[in-house]
N, C-alpha and C positions, 0 to 999 in steps of 0.2 A: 569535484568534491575531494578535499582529502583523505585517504582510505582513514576508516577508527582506529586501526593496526599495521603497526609495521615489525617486522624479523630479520632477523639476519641474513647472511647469504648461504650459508650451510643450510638452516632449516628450509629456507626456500627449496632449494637445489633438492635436499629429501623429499619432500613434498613431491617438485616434478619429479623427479624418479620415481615412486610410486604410482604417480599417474601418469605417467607412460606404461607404466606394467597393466594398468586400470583397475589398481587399486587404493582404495583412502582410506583413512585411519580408520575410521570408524566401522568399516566394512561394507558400506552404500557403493553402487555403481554410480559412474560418473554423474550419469542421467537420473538420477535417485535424490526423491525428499525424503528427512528426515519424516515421521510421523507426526501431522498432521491433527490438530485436537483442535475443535470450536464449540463458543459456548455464544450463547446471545442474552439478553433482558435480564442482564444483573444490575445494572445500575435506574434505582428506580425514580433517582431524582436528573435524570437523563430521558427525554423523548425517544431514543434506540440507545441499542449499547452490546458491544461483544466482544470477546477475550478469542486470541489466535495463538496458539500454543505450535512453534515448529521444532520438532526435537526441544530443546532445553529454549529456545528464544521464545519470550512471552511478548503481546504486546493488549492494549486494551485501546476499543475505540469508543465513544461517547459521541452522542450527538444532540445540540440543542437547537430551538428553535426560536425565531423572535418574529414580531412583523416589526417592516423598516419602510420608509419612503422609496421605491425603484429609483432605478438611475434614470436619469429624464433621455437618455438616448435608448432604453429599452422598458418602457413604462407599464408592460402588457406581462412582465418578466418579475420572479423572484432570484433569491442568487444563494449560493454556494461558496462557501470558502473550508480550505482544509489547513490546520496547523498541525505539526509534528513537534513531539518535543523526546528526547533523550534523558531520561530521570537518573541523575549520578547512582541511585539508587539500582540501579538495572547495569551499570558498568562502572568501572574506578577512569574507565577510557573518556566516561562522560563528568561535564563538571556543573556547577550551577550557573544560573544567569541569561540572557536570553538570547535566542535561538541562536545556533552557529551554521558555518553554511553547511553541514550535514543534515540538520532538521529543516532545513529551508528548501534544501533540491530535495530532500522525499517527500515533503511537504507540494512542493512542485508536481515531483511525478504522480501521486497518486490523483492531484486533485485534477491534471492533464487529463489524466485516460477515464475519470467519473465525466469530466466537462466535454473534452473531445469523441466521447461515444454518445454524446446525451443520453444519458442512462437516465436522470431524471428529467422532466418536461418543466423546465422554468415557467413557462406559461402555468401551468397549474399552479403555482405557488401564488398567483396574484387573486388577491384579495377586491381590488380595488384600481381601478385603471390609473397608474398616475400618481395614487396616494398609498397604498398600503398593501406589499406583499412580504410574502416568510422569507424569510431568510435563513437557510440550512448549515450550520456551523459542525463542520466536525473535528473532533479532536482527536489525535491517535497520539499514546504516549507507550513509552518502552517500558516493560516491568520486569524484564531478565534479555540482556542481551547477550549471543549465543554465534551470531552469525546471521545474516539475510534478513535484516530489518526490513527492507523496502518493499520485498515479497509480503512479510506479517503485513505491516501498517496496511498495505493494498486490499488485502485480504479483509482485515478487521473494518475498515471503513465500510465497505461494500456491505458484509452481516449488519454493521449496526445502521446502516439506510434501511434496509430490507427489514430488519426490528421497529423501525420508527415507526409511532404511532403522534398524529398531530394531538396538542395540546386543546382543550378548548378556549376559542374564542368568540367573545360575547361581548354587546356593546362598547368594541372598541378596546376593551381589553383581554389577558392573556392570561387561564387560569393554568399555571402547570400544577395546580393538583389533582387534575382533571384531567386523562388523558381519552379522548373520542376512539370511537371504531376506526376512524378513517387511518390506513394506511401511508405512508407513501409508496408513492407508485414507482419501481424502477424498470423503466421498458429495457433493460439490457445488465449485463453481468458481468462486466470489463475487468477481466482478472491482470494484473502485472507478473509476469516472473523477469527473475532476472538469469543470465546469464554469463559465466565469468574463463575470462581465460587465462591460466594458468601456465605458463611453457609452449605447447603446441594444445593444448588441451582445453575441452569447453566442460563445464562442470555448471550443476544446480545446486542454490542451498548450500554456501561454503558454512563449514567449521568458523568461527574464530581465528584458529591460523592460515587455512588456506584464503579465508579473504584477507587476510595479512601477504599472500603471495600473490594476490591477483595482479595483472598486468593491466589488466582489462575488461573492464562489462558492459554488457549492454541491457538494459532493462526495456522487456516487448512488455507492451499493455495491446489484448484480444479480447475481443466480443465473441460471443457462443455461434456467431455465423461464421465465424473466422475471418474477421475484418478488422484488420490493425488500427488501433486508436493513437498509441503514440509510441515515441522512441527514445530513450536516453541514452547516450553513451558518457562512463565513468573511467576515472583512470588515464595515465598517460599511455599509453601503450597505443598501437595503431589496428587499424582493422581493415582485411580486404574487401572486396564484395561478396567472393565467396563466402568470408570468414560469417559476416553480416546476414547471409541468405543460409548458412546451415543456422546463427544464434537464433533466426528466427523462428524458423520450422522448429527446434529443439524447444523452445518457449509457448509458442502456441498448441503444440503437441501436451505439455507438463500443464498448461492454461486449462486446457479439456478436461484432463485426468481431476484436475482442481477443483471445477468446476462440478462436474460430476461427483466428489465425493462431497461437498457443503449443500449442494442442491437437494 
């Protein structure tokens, strides 16, 4: 993906020099998120819905529901799809029109680490062996970008599953004006953080300009038993093994802390 931001080579170079001393602008430790604020079941013409506030980066997720005919290779199964979108309105970096490939890999990664932890049980979602299960659509869109999208977007998907309430249906059709008791269920918590390297330096939750200076990231997605669901790496820059096995340990450590504060 191409970074949203690019800078010169002085600012860069300030940048790492600072973080070599281990310090950043803002006065955060390397290993440090911005403050943290969620909100859930604001949108009431949405089945779940939550707003993820990191430092100044907004984002909102929305989820709707439909029933659809299964895919005839998993007929026992509903399905899951997640889009990302970048509202010009949320950056001058973003423009109108449809997806580019930056809404499309976070789009990607977060819908990886909900699919690859099975956090929700497809099976439940079937209505009807063959003919007729839910279909879970979630949408994450950016409403102030700030820095560390793919963390927000992760984040707010996850609250607004965990808000869903299923719609009533009845004789075959779908009242959303009508939302039941019943929950969705999510057996798991799969938080994504990302990690970014900067110089020699591994940092959480860049600024605006310092992910303008990233070389390199790797985005871990963790379940709450500490079991990796997926992996991305961003950027051209290269990565060792070591470099790979501290980004990890540093992201599912920040994954817990996350984890525990939205729980």
């Amino acid at each position: 993906m191409n970074e949203i931001v690019t800078m010169n080579d002085d600012l860069k170079a300030h940048i790492i020099e600072a973080l070599n001393k281990g310090v950043r602008f803002d006065g955060r430790k390397l290993d440090e998120f911005r403050k943290i604020e969620v909100k859930t079941g604001l949108i009431n013409t949405s089945e779940g819905s939550a707003t993820v506030k990191i430092g100044e980066t907004e984002v909102i997720a929305g989820i709707k529901m439909n029933v659809d005919k299964p895919y005839p290779d998993t007929p026992e199964e509903g399905t899951i799809m997640v889009e990302a979108e970048l509202l010009p309105l949320s950056s001058p970096d973003f423009e109108p029109g449809p997806p580019d490939i930056r809404s499309v890999e976070m789009a990607r990664v977060v819908d990886r680490g909900i699919r690859e932890s099975k956090t929700i049980d497809l099976k439940d979602l079937c209505i009807d062996k063959g003919l007729k299960a839910w279909s879970v659509s979630i949408d994450v869109l950016s409403v102030n970008y700030a820095g560390g999208l793919i963390d927000a977007f992760g984040l707010a998907a996850l609250l607004a599953l965990r808000d869903t309430r299923f719609p009533e249906y009845k004789d075959g059709a779908v009242d959303y004006h009508k939302k039941t008791d019943r929950k969705l269920i999510l057996k798991r918590f799969p938080i994504p953080v990302t990690v970014f390297k900067i110089g020699n330096n591994l940092i959480v939750d860049p600024t605006v300009e310092e992910e303008g200076a990233v070389d390199v990231r790797l985005t871990v997605t963790s379940t709450e038993d500490g079991r990796l669901c997926a992996l991305q790496k961003g950027g051209e820059g290269e990565l060792s093994t070591e470099e790979i096995a501290r980004m990890m340990e540093l992201a599912m450590a920040k994954a817990k802390e996350i984890r525990e504060l939205v729980m």
